[in-house]
N, C-alpha and C positions, 0 to 999 in steps of 0.2 A: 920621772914617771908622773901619769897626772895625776890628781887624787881622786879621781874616780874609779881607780884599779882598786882592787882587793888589795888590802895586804898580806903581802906573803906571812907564812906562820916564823919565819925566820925573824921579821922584822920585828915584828909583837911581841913575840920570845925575848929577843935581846934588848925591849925598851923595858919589858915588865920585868926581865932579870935586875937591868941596870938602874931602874927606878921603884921597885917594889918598896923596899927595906925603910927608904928616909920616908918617901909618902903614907906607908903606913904609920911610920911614927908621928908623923905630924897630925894626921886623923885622928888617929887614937888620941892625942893630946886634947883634940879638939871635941871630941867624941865621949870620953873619958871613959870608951867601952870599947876592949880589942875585936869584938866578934863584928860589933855593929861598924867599926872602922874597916874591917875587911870588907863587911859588904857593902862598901862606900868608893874603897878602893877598887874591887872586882866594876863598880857601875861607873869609877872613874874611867877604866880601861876598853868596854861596852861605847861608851860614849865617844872615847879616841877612836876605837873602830867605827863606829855607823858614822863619824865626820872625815874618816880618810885621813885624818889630817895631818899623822904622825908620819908621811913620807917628804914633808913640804916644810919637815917644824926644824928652822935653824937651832932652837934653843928647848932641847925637850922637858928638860924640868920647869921651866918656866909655863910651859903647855899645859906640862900635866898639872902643875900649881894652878894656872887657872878654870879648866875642868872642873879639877877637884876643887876648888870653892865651890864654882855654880852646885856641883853635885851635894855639897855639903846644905849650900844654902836651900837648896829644894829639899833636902831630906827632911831639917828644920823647919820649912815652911809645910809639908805635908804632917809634918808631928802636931803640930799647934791645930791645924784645920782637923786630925783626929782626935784631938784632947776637945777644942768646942763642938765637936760633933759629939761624941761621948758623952760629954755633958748635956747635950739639950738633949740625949737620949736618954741620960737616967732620969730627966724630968718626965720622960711618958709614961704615963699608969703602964704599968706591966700587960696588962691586955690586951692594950693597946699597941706595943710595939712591935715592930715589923720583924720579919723573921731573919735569921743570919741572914740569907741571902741576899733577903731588899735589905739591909744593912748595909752588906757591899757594897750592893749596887748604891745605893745612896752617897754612903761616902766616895766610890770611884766617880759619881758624877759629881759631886762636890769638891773635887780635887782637880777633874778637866776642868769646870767653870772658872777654878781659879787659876791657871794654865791659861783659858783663854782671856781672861780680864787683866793678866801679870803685867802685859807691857800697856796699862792706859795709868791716867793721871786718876788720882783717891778720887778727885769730885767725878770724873767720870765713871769709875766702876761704881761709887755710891749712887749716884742718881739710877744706874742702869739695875742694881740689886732694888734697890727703890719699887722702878719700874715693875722689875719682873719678877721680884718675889713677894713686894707688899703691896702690888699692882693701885700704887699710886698714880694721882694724874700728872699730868708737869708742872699745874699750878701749886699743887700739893706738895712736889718736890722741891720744889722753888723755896718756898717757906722752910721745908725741913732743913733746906742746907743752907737757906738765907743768900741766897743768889736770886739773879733773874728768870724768868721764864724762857728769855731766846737763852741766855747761859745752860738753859738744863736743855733745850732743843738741841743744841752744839753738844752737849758729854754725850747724849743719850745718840744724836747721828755718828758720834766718832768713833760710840763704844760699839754698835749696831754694825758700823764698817769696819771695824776691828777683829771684831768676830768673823763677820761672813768671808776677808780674805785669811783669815786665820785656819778658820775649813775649809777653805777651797786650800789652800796652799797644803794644808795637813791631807785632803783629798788626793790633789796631784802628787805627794809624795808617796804615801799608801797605792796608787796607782789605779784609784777608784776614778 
């Protein structure tokens, strides 16, 4: 069948039967926390579903072994972006801080930024935070990271097209 079909609930059923028990243990190992390993596991499973790909996978535990990394490693990577988020938060005078809500929101847009920046080279997501959040100029950038000016003109157009098929691509999937 191709993997563009649903899967059947049969087929789910008997991967998550037959692969639950050890993938949780290894999580949890790695987690060294059973609750937050299960919710790792449920988003390992989430993830096999919305890719299809558990009808096409000659070797399932090796599938779900690598899922579950990626899933591990974005769990790890959004912990750290709330821990410095946190922090540059308890540095705002209390009056100043924004309310739960823009919190959220804050952090959920600090969490896409760093989603869309994942797949570029360090100098280029630095030169492009540069840019767009210390709204340096290129010759300014240049100096910060000790590269050349056409160097930071090449991060800043790779990160700039990085981005824009990265939402389009997230657009056409969403069906926007």
């Amino acid at each position: 069948m191709p993997a563009t079909q649903p899967p059947s609930r049969h087929d789910i059923g008997e991967l998550y039967a037959r692969h639950r028990g050890w993938l949780l243990r290894w999580l949890t190992g790695k987690t060294q926390c059973g609750e937050r390993a299960s919710d790792l596991l449920q988003d390992t499973f989430v993830r096999l579903l919305r890719n299809g790909q558990q009808r096409e996978a000659r070797e399932p535990q090796a599938l779900l072994m690598a899922i579950a990394k990626r899933v591990l490693i974005d769990h790890w990577r959004r912990q750290s972006i709330e821990q410095a988020y946190l922090q540059a938060l308890a540095q705002v005078p209390e009056a100043e801080a924004p309310s739960p809500e823009q919190q959220y929101l804050l952090l959920e847009t600090l969490l896409e930024v760093d989603q869309l920046l994942a797949g570029l080279p360090l100098l280029a997501r630095r030169a492009f935070l540069l840019a767009q959040l210390d709204g340096l100029k290129q010759a300014d950038i240049a100096l910060t990271l000790d590269i050349s000016v056409s160097s930071v003109k090449r991060y800043l157009t790779q990160a700039y097209t990085h981005c824009y098929f990265l939402r389009a691509a997230t657009r056409e999937a969403c069906g926007v």
